[in-house]
N, CA, C and O atoms as a MOPAC input file, in Angstrom:
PM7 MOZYME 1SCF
protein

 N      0.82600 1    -1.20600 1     0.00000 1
 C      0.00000 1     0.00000 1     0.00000 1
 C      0.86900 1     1.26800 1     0.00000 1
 O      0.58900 1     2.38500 1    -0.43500 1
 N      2.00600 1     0.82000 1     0.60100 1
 C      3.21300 1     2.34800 1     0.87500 1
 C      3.55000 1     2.80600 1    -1.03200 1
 O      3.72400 1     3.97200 1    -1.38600 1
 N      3.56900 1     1.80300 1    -1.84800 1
 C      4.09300 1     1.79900 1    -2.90200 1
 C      2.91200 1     2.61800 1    -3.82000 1
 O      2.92700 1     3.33900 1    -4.81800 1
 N      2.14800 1     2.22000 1    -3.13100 1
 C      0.50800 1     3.24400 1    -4.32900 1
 C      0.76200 1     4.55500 1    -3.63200 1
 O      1.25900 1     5.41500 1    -4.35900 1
 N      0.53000 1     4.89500 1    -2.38400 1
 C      0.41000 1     6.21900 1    -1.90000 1
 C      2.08600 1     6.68700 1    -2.78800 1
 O      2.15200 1     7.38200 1    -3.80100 1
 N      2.87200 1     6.27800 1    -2.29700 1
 C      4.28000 1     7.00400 1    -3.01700 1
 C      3.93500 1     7.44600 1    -4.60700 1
 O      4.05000 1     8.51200 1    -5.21100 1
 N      3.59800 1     6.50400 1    -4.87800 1
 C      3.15200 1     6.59000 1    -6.82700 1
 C      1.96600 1     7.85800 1    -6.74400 1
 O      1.84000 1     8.77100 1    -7.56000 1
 N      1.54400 1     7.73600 1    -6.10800 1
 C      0.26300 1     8.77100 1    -5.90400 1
 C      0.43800 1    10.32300 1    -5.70000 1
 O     -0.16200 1    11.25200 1    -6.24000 1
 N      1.49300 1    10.32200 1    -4.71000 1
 C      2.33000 1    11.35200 1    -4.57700 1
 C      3.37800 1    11.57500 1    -5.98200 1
 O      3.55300 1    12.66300 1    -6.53200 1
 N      3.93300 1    10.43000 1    -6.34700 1
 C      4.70200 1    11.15600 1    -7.52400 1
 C      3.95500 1    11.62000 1    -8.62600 1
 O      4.38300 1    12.67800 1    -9.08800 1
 N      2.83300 1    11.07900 1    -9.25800 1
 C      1.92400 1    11.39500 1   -10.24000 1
 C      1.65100 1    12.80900 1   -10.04300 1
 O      1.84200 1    13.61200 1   -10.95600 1
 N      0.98500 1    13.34100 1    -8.29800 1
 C      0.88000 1    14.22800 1    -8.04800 1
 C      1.61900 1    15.32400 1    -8.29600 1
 O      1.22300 1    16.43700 1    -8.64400 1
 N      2.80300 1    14.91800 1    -8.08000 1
 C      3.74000 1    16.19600 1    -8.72200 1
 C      4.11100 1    16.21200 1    -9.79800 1
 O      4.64600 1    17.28700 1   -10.06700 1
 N      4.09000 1    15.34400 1   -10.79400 1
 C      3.68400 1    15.12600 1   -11.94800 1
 C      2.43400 1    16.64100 1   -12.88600 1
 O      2.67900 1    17.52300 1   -13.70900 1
 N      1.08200 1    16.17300 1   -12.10000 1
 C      0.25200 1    17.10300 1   -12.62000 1
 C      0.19800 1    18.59800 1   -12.31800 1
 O     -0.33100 1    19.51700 1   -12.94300 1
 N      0.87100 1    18.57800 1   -11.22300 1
 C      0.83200 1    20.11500 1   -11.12600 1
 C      1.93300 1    20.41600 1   -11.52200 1
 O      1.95500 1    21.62000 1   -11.77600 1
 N      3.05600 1    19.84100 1   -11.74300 1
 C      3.95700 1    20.28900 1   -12.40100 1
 C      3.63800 1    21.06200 1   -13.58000 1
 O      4.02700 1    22.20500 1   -13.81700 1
 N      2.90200 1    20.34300 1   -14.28700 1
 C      2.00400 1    21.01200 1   -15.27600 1
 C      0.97600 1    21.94400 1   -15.21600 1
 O      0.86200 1    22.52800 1   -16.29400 1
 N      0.17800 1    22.31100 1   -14.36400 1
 C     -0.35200 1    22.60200 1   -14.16300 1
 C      0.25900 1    23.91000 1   -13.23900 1
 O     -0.54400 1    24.72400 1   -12.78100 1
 N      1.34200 1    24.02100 1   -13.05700 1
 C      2.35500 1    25.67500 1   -13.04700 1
 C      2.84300 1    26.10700 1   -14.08500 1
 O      3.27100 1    27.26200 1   -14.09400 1
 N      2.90500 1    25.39300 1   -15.11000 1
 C      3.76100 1    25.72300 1   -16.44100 1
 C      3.09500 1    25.70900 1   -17.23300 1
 O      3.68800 1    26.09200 1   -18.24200 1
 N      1.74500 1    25.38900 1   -17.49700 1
 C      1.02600 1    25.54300 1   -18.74500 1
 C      0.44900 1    27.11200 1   -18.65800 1
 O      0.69100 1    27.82400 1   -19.63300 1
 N     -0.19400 1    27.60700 1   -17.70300 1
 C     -0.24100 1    28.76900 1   -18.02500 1
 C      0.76600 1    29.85300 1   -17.86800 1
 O      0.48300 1    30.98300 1   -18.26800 1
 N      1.94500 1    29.59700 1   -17.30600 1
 C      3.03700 1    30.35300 1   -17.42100 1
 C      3.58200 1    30.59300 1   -19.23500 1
 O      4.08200 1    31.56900 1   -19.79400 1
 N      3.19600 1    29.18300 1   -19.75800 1
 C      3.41900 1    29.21800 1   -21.17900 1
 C      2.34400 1    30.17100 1   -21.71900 1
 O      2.74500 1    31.07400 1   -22.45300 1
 N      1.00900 1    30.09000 1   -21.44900 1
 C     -0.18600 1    30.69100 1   -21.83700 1
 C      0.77500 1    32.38600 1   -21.65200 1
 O      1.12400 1    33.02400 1   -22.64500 1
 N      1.00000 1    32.75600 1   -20.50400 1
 C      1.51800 1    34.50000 1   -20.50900 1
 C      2.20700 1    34.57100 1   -21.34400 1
 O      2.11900 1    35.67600 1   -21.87800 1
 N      3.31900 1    33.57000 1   -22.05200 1
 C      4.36100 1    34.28300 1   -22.77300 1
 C      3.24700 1    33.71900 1   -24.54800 1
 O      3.94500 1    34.16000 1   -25.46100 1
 N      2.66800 1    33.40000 1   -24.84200 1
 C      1.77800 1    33.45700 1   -25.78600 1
 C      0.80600 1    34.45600 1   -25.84900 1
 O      0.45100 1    34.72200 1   -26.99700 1
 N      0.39600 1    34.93900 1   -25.16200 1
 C     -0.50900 1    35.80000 1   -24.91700 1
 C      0.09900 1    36.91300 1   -25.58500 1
 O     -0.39400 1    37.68000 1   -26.41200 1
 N      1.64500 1    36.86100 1   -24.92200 1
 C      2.32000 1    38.26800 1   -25.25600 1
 C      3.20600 1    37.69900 1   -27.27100 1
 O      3.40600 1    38.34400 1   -28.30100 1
 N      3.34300 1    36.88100 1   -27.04300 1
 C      3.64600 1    36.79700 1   -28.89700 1
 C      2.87700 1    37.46100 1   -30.02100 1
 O      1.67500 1    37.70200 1   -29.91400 1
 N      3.49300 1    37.71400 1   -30.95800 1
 C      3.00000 1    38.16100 1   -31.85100 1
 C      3.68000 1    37.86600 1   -33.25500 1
 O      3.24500 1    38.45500 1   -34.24400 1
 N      4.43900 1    37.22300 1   -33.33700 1
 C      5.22900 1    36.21300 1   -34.02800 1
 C      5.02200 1    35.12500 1   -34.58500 1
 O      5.36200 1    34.24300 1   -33.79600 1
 N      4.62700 1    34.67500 1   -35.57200 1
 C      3.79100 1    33.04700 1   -36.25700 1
 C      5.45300 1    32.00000 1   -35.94600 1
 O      5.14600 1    30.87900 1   -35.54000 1
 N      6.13400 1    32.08600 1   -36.00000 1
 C      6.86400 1    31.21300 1   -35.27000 1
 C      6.86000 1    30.86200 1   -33.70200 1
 O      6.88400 1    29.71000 1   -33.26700 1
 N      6.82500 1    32.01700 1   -32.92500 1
 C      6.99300 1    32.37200 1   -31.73100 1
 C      5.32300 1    30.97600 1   -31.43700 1
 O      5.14800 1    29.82800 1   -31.02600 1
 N      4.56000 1    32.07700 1   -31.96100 1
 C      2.96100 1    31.20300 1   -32.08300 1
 C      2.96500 1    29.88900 1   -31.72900 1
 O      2.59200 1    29.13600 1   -30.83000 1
 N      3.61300 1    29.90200 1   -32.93700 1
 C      3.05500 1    28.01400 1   -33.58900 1
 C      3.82600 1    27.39600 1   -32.40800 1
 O      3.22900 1    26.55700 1   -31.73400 1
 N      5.47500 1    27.82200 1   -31.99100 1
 C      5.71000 1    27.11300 1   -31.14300 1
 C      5.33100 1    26.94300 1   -29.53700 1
 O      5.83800 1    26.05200 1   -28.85600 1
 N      4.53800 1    27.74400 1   -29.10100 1
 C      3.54100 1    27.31400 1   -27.97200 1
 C      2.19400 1    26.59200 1   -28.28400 1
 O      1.42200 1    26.14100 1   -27.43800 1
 N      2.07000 1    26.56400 1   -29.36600 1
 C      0.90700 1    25.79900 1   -29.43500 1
 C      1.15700 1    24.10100 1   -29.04800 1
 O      0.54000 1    23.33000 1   -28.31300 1
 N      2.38700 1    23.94100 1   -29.93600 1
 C      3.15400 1    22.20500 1   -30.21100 1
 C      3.41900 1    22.44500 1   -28.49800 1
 O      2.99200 1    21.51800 1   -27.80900 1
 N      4.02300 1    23.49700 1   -27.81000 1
 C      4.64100 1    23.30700 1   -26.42900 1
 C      3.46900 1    23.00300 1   -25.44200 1
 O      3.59400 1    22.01500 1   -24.71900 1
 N      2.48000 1    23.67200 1   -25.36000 1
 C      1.31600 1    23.80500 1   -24.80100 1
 C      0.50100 1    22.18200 1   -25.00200 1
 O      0.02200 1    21.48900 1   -24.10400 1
 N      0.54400 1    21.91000 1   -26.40200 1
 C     -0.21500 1    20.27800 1   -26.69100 1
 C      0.49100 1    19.54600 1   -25.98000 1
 O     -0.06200 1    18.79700 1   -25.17400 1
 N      2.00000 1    19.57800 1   -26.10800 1
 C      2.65400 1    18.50500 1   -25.45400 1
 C      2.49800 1    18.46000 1   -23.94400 1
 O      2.56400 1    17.41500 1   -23.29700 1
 N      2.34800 1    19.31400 1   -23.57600 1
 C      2.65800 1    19.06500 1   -22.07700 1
 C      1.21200 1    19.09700 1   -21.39800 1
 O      1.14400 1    18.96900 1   -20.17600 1
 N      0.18800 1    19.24500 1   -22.07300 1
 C     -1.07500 1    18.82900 1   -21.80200 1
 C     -1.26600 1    17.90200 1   -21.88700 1
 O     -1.43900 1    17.27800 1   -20.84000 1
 N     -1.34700 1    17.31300 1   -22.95500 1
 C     -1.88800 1    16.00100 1   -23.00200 1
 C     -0.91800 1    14.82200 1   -23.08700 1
 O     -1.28000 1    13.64800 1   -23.16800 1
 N      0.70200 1    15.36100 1   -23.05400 1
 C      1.63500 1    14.15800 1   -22.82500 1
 C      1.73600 1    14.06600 1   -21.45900 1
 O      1.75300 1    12.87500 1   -21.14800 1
 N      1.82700 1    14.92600 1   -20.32200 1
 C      2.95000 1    15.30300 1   -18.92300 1
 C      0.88800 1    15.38200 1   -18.24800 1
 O      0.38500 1    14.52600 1   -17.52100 1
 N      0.47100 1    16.09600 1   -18.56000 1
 C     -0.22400 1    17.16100 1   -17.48100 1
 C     -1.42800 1    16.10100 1   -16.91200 1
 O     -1.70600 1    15.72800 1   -15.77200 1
 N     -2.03100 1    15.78400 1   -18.28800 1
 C     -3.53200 1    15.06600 1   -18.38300 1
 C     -2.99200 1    13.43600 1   -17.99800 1
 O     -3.93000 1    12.78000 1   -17.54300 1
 N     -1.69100 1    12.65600 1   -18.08400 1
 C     -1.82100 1    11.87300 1   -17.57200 1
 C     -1.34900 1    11.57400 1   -16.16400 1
 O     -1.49800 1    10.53600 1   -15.52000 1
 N     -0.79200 1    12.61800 1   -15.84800 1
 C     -0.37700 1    12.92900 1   -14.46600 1
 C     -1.62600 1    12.74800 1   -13.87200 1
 O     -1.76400 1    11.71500 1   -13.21600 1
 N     -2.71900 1    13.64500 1   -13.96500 1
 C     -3.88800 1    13.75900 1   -13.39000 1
 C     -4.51300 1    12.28900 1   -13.31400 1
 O     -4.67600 1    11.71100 1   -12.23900 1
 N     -4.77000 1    11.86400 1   -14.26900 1
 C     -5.59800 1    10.28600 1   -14.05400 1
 C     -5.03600 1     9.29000 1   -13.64000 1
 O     -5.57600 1     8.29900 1   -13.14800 1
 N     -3.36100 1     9.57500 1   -13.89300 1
 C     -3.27800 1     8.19800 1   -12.94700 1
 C     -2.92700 1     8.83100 1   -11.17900 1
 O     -3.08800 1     8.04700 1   -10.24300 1
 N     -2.46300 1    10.25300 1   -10.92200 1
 C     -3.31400 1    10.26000 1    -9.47000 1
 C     -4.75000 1    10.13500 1    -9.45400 1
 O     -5.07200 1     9.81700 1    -8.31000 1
 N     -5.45600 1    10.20800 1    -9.97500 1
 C     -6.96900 1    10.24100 1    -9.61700 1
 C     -7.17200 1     9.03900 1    -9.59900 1
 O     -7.76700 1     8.77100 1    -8.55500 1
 N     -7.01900 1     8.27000 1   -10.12300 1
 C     -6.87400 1     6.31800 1   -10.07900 1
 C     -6.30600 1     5.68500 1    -8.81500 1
 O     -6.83700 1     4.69200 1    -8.31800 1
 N     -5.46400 1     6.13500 1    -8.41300 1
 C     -4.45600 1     5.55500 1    -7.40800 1
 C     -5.31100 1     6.26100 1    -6.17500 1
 O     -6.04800 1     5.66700 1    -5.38800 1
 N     -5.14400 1     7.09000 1    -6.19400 1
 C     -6.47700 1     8.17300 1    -5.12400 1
 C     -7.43700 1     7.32100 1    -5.16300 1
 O     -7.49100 1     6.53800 1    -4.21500 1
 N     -8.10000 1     7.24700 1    -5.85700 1
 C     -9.71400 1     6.23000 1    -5.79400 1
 C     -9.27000 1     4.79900 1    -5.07200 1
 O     -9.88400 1     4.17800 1    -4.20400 1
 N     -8.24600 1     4.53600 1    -5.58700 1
 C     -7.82700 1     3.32600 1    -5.14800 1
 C     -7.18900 1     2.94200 1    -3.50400 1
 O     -7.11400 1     1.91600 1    -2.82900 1
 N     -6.86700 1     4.13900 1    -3.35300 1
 C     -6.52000 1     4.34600 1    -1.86800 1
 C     -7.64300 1     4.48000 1    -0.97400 1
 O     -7.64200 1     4.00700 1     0.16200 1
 N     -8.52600 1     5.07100 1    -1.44000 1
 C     -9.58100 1     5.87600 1    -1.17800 1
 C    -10.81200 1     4.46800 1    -0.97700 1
 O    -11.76300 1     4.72100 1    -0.23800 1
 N    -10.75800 1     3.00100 1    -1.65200 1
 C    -11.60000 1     2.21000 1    -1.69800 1
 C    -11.17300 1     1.11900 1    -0.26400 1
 O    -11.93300 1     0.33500 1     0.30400 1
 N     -9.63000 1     1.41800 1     0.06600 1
 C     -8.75400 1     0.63000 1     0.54500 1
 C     -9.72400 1     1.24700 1     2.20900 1
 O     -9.68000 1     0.32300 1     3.02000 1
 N    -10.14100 1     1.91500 1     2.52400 1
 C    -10.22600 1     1.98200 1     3.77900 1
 C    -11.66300 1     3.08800 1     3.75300 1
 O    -11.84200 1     3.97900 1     4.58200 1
 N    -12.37800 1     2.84000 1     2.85900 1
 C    -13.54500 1     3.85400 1     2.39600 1
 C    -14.20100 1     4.27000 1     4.16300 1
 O    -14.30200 1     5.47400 1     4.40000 1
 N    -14.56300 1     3.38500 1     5.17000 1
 C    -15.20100 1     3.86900 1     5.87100 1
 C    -14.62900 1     4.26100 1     6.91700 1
 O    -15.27600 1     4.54300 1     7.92500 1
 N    -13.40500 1     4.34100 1     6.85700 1
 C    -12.67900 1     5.51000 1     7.68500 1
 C    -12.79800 1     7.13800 1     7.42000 1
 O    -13.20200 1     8.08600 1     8.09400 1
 N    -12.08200 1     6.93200 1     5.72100 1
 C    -12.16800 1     8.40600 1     5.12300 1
 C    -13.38900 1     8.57500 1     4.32900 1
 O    -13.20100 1     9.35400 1     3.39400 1
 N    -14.61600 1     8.08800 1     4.39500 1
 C    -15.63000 1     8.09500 1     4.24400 1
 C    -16.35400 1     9.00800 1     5.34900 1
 O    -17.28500 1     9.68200 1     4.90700 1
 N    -16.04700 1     9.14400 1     6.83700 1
 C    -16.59200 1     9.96400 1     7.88700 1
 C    -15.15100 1    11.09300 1     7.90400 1
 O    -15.50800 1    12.15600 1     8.41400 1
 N    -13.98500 1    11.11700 1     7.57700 1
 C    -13.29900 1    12.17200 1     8.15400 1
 C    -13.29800 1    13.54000 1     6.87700 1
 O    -12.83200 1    13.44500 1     5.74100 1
 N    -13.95200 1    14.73300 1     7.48200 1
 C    -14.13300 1    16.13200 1     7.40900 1
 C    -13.42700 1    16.36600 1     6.44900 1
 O    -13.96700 1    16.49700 1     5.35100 1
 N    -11.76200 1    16.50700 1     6.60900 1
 C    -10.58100 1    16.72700 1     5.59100 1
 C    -10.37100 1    15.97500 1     4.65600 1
 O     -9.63300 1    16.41800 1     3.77600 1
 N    -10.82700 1    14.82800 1     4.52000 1
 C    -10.63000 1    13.83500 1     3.34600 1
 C    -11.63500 1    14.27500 1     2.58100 1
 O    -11.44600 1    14.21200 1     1.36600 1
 N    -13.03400 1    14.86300 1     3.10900 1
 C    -14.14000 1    15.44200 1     2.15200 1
 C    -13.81000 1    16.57500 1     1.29400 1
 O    -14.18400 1    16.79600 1     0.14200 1
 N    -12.54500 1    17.69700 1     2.54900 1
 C    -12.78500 1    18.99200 1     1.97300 1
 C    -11.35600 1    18.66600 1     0.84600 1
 O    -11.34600 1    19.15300 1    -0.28500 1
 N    -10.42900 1    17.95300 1     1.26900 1
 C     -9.56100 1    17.47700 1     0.62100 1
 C    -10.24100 1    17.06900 1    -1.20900 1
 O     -9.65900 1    17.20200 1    -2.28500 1
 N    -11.38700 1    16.65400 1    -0.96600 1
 C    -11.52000 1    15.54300 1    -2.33700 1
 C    -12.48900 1    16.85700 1    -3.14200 1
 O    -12.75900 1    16.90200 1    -4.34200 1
 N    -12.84600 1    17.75200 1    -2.19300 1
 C    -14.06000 1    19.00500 1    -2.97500 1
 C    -12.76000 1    19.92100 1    -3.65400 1
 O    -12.94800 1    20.30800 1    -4.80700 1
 N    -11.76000 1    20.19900 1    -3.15200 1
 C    -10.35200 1    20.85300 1    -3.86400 1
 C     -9.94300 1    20.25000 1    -4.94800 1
 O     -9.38600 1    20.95600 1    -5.78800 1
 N    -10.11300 1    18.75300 1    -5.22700 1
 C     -9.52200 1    17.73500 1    -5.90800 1
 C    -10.21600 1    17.79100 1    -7.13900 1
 O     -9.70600 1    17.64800 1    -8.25000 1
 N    -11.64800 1    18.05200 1    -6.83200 1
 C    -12.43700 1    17.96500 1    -7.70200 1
 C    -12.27000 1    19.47800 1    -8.34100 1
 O    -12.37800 1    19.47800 1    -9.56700 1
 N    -12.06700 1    20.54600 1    -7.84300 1
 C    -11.77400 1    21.97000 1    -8.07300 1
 C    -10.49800 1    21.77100 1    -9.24500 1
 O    -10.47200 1    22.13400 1   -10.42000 1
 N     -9.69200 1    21.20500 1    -8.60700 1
 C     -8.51300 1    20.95100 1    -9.35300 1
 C     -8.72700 1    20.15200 1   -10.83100 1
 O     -8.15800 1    20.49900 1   -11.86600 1
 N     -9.48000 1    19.23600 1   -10.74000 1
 C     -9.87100 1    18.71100 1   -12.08500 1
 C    -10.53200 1    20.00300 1   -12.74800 1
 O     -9.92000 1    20.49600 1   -13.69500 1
 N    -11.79400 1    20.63000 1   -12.31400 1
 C    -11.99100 1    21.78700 1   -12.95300 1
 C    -11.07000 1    22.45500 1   -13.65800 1
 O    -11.16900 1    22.63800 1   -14.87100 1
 N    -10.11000 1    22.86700 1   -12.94400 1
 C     -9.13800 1    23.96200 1   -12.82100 1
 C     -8.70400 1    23.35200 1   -14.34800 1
 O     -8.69000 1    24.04000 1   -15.36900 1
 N     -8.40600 1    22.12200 1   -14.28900 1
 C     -7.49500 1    21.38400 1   -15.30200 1
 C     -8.32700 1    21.83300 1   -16.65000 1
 O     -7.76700 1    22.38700 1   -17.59600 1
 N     -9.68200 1    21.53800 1   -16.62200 1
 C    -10.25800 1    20.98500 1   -17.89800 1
 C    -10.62200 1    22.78000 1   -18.38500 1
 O    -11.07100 1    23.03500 1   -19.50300 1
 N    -10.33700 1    23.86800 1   -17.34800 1
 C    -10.73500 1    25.19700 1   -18.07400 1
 C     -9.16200 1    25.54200 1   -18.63300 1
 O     -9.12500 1    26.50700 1   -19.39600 1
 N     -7.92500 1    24.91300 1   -18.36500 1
 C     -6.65900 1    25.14200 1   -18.48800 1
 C     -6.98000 1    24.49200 1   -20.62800 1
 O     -6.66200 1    25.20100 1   -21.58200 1
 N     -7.51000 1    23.34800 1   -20.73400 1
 C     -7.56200 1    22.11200 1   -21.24700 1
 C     -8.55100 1    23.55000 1   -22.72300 1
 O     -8.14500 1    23.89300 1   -23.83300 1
 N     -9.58700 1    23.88300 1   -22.11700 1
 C    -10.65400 1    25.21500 1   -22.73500 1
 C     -9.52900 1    26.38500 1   -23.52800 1
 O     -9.48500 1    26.24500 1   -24.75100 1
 N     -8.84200 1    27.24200 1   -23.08200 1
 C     -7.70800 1    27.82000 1   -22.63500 1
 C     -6.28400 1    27.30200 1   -24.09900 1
 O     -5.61400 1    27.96800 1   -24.88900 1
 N     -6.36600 1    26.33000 1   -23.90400 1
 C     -5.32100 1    25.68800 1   -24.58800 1
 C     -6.09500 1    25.08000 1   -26.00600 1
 O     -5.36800 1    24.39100 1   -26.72300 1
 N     -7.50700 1    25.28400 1   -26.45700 1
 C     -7.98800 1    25.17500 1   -27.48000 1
 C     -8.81800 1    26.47800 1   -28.68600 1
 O     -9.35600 1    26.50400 1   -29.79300 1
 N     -8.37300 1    27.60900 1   -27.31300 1
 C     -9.06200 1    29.02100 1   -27.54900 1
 C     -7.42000 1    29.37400 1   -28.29600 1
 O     -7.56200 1    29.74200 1   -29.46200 1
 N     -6.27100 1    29.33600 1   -27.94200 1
 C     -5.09200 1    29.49200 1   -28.32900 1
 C     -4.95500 1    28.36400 1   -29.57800 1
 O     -4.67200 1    28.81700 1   -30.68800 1
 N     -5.11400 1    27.15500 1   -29.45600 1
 C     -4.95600 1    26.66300 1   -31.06900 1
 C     -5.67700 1    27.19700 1   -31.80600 1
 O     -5.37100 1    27.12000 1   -32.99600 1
 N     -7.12500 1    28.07700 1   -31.37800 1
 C     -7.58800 1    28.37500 1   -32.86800 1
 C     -7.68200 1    29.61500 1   -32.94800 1
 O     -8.59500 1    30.19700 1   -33.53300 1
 N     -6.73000 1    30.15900 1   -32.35600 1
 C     -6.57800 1    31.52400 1   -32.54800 1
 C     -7.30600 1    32.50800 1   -31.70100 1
 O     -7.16600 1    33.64900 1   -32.13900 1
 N     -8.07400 1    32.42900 1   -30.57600 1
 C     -9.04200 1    32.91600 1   -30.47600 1
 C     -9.02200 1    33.09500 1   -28.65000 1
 O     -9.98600 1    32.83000 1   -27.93100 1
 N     -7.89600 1    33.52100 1   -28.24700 1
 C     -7.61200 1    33.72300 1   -27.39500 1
 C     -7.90500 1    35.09900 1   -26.62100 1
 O     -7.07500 1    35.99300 1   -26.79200 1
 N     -8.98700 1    35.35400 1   -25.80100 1
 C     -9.18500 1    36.96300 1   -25.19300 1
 C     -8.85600 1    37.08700 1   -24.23400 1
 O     -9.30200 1    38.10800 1   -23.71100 1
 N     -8.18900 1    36.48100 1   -23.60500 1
 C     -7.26800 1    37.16300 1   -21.91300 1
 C     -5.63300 1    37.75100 1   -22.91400 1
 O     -4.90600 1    37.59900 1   -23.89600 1
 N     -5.94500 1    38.54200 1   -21.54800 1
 C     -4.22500 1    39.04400 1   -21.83300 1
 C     -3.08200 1    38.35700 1   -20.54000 1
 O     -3.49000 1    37.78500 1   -19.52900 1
 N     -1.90000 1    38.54000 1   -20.81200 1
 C     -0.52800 1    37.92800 1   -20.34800 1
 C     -1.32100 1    38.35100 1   -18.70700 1
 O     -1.79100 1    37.46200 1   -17.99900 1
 N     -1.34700 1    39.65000 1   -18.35400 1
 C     -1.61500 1    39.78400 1   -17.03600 1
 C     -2.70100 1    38.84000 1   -16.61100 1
 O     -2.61900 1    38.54900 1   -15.41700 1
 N     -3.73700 1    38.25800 1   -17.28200 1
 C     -5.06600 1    37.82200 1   -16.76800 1
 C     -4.40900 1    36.71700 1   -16.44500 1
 O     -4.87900 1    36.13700 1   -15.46700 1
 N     -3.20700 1    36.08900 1   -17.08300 1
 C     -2.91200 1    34.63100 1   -17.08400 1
 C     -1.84000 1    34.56700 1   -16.22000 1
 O     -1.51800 1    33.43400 1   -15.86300 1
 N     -1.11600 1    35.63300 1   -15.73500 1
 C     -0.23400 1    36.07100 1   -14.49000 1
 C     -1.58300 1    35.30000 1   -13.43900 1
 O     -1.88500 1    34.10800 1   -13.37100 1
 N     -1.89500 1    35.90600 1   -13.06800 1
 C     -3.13400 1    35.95000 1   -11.97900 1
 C     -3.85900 1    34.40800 1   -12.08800 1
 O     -3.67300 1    33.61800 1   -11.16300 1
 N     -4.52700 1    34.09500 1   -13.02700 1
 C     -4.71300 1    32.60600 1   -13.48800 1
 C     -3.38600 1    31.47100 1   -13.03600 1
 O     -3.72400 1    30.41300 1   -12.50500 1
 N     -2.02100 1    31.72600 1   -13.25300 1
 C     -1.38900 1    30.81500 1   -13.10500 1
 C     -1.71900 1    30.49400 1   -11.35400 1
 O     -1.63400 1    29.31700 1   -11.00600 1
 N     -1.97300 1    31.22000 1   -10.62200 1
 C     -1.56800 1    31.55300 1    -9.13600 1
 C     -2.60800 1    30.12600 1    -8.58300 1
 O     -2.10300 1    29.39000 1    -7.73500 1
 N     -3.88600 1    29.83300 1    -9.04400 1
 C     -4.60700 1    29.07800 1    -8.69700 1
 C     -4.16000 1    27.86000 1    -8.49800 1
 O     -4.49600 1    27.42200 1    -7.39800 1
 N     -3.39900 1    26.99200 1    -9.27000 1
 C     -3.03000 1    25.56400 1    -9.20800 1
 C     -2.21400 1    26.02500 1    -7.41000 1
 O     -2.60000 1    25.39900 1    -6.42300 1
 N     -1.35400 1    26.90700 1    -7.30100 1
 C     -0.51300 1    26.96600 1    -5.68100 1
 C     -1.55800 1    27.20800 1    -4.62000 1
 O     -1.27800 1    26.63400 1    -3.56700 1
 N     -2.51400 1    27.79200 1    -4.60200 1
 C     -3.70000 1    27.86900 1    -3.60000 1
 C     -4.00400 1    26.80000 1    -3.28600 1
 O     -3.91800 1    26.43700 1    -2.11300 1
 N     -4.47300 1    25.96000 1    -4.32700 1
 C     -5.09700 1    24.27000 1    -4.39600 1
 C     -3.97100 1    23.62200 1    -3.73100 1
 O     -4.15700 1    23.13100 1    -2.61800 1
 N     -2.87600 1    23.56800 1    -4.25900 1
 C     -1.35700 1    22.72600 1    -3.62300 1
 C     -1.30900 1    23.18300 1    -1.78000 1
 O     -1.50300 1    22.34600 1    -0.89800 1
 N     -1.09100 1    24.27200 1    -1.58000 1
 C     -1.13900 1    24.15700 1    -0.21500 1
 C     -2.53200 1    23.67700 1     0.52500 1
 O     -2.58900 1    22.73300 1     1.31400 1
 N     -3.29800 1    24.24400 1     0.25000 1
 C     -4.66600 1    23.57900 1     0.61300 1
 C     -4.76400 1    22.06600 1     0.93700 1
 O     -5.03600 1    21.57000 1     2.03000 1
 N     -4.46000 1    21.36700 1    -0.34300 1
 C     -4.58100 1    20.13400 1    -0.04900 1
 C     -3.43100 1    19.39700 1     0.65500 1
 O     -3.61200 1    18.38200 1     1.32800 1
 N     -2.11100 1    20.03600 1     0.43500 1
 C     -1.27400 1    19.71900 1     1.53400 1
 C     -1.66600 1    19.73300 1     3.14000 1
 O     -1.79900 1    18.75400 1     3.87400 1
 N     -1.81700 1    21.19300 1     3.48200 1
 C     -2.20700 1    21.23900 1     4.55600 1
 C     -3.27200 1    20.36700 1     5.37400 1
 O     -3.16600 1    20.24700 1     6.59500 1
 N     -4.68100 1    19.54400 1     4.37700 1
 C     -5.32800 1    18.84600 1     4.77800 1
 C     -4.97400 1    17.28400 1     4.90800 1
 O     -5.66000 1    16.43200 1     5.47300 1
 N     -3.87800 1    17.12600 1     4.32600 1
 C     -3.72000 1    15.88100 1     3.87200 1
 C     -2.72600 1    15.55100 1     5.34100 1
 O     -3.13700 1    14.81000 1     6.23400 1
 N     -1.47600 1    16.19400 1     5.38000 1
 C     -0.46900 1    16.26000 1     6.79100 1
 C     -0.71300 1    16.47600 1     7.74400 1
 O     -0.19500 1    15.84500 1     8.66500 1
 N     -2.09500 1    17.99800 1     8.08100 1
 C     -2.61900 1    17.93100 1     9.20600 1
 C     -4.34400 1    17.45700 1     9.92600 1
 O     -5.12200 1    17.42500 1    10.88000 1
 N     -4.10400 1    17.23100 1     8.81400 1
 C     -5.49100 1    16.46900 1     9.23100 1
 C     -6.59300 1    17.59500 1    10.09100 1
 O     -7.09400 1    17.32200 1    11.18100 1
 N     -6.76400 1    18.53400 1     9.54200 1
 C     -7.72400 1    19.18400 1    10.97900 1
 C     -8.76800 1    18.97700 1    11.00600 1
 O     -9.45400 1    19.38700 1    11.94200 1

């Protein structure tokens, strides 16, 4: 079981890894204006979505479920494992408007600016401590 939670944790940093850098890529696209500059965040942006980011996410969310079945009626009654899994689920959100975001930019059709996506990147670190904090201290 030590070997799933570890994997669980690495996946984890896995997806947010991505999930700090995809819209950090989004600001410096935002600010291009260059059809080279362009095209190459688009290929940068696909790759790390749907190679690094999106499977990071499912196989923690798999291993999570799976942890999560391993002792359901424990963390089935505890508070932080709820508010823990309502963040989790935020975080999938978070992902699939990143996922929105990254298809408004392939087709050109992108209306935030670099600053909106300054401010946008900040969300995935709110979620990260959050769920840290619930996960270590249990309150």
């Amino acid at each position: 079981m030590l070997w799933i939670k570890a994997l669980h944790v690495i996946f984890m940093v896995t997806w947010f890894a991505g999930l700090f850098y995809l819209p950090r890529l989004f600001v410096y696209h935002a600010m291009s204006d260059d059809e080279i500059s362009i095209n190459r965040f688009k290929i940068m942006e696909h790759k790390l979505y749907w190679g690094i980011t999106t499977p990071g996410a499912i196989i923690t969310i798999a291993l999570g479920l799976f942890l999560l079945q391993s002792n359901i009626n424990f963390y089935a009654t505890e508070f932080w494992m709820q508010l823990k899994l309502t963040f989790v689920f935020l975080l999938v959100v978070y992902h699939i408007w990143c996922g929105i975001i990254l298809n408004s930019f392939k087709n050109n059709a992108n209306e935030h600016s670099h600053k909106w996506f300054r401010w946008f990147n900040e969300i995935p670190v709110i979620f990260l401590i959050i769920i840290i904090y619930l996960v270590t201290l249990k309150p």
